[in-house]
Structure formats: structure tokens, C-alpha cells
C-alpha positions, 0 to 999 in steps of 0.5 A, a space after each residue: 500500500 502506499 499513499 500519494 498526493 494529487 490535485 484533482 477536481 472534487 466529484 463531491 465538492 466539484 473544487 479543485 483541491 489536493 487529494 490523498 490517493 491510497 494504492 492497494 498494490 498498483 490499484 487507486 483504491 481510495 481518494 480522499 479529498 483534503 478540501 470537502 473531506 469527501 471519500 470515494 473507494 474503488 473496488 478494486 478486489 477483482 484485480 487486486 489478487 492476479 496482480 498478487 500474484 504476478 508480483 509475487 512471482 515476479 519478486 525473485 528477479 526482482 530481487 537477482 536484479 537488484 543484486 546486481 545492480 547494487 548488491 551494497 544497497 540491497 543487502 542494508 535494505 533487505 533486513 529491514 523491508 524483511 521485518 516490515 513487510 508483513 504489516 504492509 501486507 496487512 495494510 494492504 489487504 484492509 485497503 483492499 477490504 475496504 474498498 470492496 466494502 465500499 467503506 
């Protein structure tokens, strides 16, 4: 999961303003207006577990590249996504679960 910030024009409000946009994955699964404070959640739960997948299977070349291109960076970084990664996981299947909830 992770969190960008855009200016976009409201569907609520209809101002444009900054947004807070939540990506399940490479999904926009919620955009938030900073303006009205309006939500508006994608369902994005259809997509969501073959691009799962994908990732997942595509995480060991990933990672050989990596390697290779900057073993130094890889091997000070891998300790510590290691150790956060099943909590991001989590926050990102509640992403997703909200959004197919629609709240």
C-alpha cells in the first residue's frame, strides 16, 4: 500500500483541491479529498489478487536484479523491508477490504 498526493477536481465538492490517493498494490483504491473531506473507494478486489500474484512471482528477479545492480544497497535494505513487510501486507489487504466494502 502506499499513499500519494494529487490535485484533482472534487466529484463531491466539484473544487479543485489536493487529494490523498491510497494504492492497494498498483490499484487507486481510495481518494480522499483534503478540501470537502469527501471519500470515494474503488473496488478494486477483482484485480487486486492476479496482480498478487504476478508480483509475487515476479519478486525473485526482482530481487537477482537488484543484486546486481547494487548488491551494497540491497543487502542494508533487505533486513529491514524483511521485518516490515508483513504489516504492509496487512495494510494492504484492509485497503483492499475496504474498498470492496465500499467503506
Amino acid at each position: 500500500m502506499s499513499v500519494q498526493e494529487s490535485f484533482l477536481r472534487c466529484t463531491a465538492c466539484d473544487q479543485e483541491a489536493e487529494h490523498v490517493v491510497v494504492y492497494a498494490g498498483r490499484f487507486v483504491s481510495e481518494i480522499q479529498c483534503a478540501g470537502c473531506g469527501a471519500v470515494t473507494r474503488l473496488d478494486v478486489s477483482e484485480d487486486y489478487l492476479p496482480d498478487l500474484r504476478q508480483r509475487i512471482s515476479s519478486k525473485p528477479g526482482r530481487l537477482i536484479r537488484r543484486l546486481r545492480s547494487d548488491p551494497t544497497e540491497l543487502a542494508t535494505s533487505l533486513p529491514v523491508r524483511t521485518l516490515s513487510k508483513p504489516r504492509r501486507m496487512v495494510e494492504e489487504f484492509r485497503t483492499v477490504w475496504r474498498s470492496r466494502r465500499g467503506g
